[in-house]
N, C-alpha and C positions, 0 to 999 in steps of 0.2 A: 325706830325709823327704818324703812324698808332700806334705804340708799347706803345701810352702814354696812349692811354684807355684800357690798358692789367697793369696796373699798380695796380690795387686792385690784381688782381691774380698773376702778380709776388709777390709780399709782400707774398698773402698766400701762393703759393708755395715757398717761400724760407722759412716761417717759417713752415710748415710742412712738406716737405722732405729736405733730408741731399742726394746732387748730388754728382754722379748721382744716379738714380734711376726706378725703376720701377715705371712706370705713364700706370694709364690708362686712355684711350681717351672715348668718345662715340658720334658718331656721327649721325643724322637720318637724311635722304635723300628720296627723290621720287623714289619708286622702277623702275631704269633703269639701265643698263650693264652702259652706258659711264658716271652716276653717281660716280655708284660702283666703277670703272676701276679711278675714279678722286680722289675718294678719296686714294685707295689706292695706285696711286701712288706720294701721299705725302712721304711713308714710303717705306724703302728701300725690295728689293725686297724677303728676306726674313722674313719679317715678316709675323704674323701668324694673321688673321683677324676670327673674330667669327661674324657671322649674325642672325639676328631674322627677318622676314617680320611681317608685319603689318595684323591681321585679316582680313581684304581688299583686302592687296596685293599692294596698294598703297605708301607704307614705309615700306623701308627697314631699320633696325640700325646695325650698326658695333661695333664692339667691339675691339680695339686693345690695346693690353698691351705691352709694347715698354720699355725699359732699355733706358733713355733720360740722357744727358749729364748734362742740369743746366734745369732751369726755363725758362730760354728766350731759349733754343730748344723744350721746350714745346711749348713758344706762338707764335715762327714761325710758329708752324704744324696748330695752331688757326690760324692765317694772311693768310697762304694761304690756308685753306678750308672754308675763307672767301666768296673765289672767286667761289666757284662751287654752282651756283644758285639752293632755296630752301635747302640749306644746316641747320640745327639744330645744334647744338653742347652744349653738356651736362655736 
């Protein structure tokens, strides 16, 4: 099951926030639109994303700060920007 190597990070997330809560994500990716466009639509359409590129130009990083239900609606958002290849997550 994908969610059993997310198991140190639930433990810290549930001993360090009280859900729900405001969690923030950080993600870095290869600077391209259908990156970008991947990751954010993990997160519902109004959310509010902040970006930095990379002195290069080469990476982008996101920043979203998101009001998240428990710990395991954090490690879904992990599990699936699993899937968007060269993806980092911080």
């Amino acid at each position: 099951m994908e969610q059993e190597k997310y198991n140190k990070l639930r433990y810290q997330l549930m001993e360090s926030f009280s859900w729900p809560s405001l969690y923030m994500f950080k993600f870095i990716i290869p600077n391209s639109d259908e990156k970008v466009n991947a990751i954010k639509a993990l997160f519902p359409s109004e959310t509010q994303f902040s970006y930095k590129t990379s002195k290069d130009l080469k990476f982008i990083g996101i920043t979203v700060k998101k009001t998240m239900e428990s710990a395991d609606a954090v490690i879904d958002i992990y599990i699936k920007a699993q899937s968007i290849e060269g993806v980092m997550m911080l």
